[in-house]
C-alpha positions as CSV (number, residue, x, y, z in Angstrom):
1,X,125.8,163.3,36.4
2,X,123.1,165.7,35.1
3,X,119.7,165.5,36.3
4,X,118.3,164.0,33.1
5,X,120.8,161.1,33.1
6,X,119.7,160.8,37.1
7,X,115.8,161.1,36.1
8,X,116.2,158.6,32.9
9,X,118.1,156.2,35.5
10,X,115.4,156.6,37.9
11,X,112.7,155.4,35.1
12,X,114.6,152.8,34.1
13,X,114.8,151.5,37.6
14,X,111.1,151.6,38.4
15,X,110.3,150.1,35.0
16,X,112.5,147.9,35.7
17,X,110.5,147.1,39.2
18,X,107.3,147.3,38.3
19,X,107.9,143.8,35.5
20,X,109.0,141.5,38.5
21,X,106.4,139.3,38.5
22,X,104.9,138.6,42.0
23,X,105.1,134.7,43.0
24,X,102.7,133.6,44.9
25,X,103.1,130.6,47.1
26,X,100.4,127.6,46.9
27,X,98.5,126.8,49.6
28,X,99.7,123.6,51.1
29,X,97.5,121.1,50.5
30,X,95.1,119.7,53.7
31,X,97.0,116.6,55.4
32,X,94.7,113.4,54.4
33,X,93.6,111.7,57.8
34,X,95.7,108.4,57.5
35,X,93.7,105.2,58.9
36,X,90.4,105.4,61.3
37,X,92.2,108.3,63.9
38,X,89.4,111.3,63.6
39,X,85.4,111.6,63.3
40,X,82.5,109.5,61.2
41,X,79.2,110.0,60.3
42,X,76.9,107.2,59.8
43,X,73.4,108.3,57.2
44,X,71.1,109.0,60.4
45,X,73.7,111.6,61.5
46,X,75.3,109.9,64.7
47,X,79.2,110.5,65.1
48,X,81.4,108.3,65.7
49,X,84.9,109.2,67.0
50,X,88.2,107.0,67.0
51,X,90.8,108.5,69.4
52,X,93.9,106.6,70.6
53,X,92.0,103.3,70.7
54,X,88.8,104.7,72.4
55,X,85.8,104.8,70.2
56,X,82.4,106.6,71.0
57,X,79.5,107.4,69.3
58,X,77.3,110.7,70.1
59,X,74.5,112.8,68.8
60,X,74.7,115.7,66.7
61,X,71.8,117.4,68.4
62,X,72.3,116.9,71.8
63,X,76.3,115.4,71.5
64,X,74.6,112.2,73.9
65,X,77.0,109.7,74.5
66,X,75.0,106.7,72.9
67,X,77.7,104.3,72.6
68,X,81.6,103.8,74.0
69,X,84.1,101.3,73.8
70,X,87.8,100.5,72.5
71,X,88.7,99.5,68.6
72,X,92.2,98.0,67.5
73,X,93.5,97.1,63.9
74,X,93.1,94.1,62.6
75,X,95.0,94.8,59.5
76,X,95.8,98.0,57.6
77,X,92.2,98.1,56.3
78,X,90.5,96.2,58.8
79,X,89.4,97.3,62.5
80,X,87.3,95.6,65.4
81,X,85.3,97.3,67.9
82,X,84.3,96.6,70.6
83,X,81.4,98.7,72.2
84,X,79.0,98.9,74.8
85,X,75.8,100.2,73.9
86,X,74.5,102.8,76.6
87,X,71.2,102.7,75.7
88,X,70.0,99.2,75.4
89,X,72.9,98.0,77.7
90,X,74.4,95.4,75.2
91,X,77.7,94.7,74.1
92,X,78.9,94.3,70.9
93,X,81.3,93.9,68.3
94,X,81.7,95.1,64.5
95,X,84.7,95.1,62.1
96,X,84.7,97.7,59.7
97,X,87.4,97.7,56.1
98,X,88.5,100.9,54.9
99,X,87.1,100.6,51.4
100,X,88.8,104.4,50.9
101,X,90.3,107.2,53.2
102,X,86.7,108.9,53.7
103,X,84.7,105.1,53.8
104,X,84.0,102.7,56.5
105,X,81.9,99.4,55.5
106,X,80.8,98.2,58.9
107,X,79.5,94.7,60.0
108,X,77.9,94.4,63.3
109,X,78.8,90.6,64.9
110,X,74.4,90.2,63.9
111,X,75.2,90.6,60.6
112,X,73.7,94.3,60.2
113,X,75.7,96.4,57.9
114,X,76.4,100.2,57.6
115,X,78.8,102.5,56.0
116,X,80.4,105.3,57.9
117,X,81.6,108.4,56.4
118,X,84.7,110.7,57.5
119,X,83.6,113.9,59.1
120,X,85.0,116.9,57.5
121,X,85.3,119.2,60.4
C-alpha cells in the first residue's frame, strides 16, 4: 500500500467518525410520590409529614413538633388522622381526599377546612 492510499484511508476513517451522531440519554423522569407517603405544606407554612402511618406536623422556622399522631386509608383517596395537638393538648381527627398527587382537602372533625400541598424537597 503507498502512503497516499494509507493517508486517503486514514481521512476517510475520521470523516467517517467525526458524522456519528452522539446520542444522548434522557434524564429519567422524577418518580411521582404515589398516595399521602412524603411531606405537606399547609398556606401558613407548617409541615406536615406522613411516614409509615405516623403523622406529625412541625415548624419551618424552628422544626417544633406542634402536632403528632397516626393516619390510615380510608379509601385510595381518602385518609383519617388521628392527632394529638401538643400545644393546646386536644385530640383530634380530620379526613383529608386526595383531589390530585400534589393536593390534600382536609376536614377537621369541627368542620374547619384546609388544603395541604406536597412538599417538593
Amino acid at each position: 500500500m503507498t502512503p497516499l492510499r494509507i493517508i486517503a484511508i486514514g481521512a476517510l476513517a475520521g470523516l467517517l467518525a467525526a458524522c456519528q451522531s452522539v446520542s444522548y440519554s434522557p434524564r429519567p423522569a422524577p418518580i411521582q410520590p404515589q398516595g399521602i407517603e412524603g411531606q405537606w405544606v399547609d398556606p401558613n407554612g407548617i409541615i406536615s409529614s406522613f411516614s409509615n402511618g405516623k403523622f406529625e406536623t412541625r415548624t419551618t422556622d424552628t422544626n417544633s413538633l406542634l402536632a403528632q399522631g397516626s393516619y390510615r386509608y380510608v379509601s385510595n383517596e381518602v385518609v383519617e388522622i388521628d392527632l394529638t395537638s401538643l400545644l393546646r393538648q386536644t385530640n383530634s381527627r380530620v379526613n383529608c381526599a386526595m383531589a390530585s398527587p400534589s393536593q390534600l382537602n382536609c376536614t377537621s372533625s369541627t368542620g374547619s377546612q384546609f388544603t395541604l400541598v406536597r412538599r417538593v424537597v
